[in-house]
N, C-alpha and C positions, 0 to 999 in steps of 0.2 A: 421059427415057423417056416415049413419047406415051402416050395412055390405055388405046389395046389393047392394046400391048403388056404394058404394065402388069395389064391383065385376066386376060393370061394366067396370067402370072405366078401372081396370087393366084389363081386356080384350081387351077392347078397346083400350088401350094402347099395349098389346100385339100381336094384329091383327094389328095395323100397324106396329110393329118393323119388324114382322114376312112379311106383304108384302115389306119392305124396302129390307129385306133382299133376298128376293127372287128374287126382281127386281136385286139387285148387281148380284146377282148367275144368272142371265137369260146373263144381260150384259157380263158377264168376260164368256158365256159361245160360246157366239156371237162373240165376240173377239178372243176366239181362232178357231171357223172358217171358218174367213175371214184369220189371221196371216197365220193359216196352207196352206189355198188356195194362198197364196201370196209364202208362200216359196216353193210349191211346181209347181209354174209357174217361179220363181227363180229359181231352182232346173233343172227345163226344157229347161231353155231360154241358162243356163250355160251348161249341159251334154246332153242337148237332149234328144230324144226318144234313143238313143243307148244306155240310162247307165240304161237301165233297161233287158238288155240283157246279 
């Protein structure tokens, strides 16, 4: 395998690890929120509009 070829390769290789990981980071960023909008309709449902006074 010559060297560009090879370049490709690990590029290629590295462009996808890098959108894997991006997609995780999008997810877990999504996830927290929705959690937050959940806890803080929890939050509401339990003290109401009065615990913000």
């Amino acid at each position: 395998m010559d060297r560009s070829r090879r370049g490709r390769v690990v590029k290629s290789g590295l462009r996808s690890v890098l959108k894997l990981v991006n997609s995780v980071i999008g997810f877990a960023g999504m996830g927290m929120i929705l959690y937050s909008r959940w806890m803080i309709r929890s939050w509401f449902a339990t003290f109401g509009a009065d615990a913000l006074q």
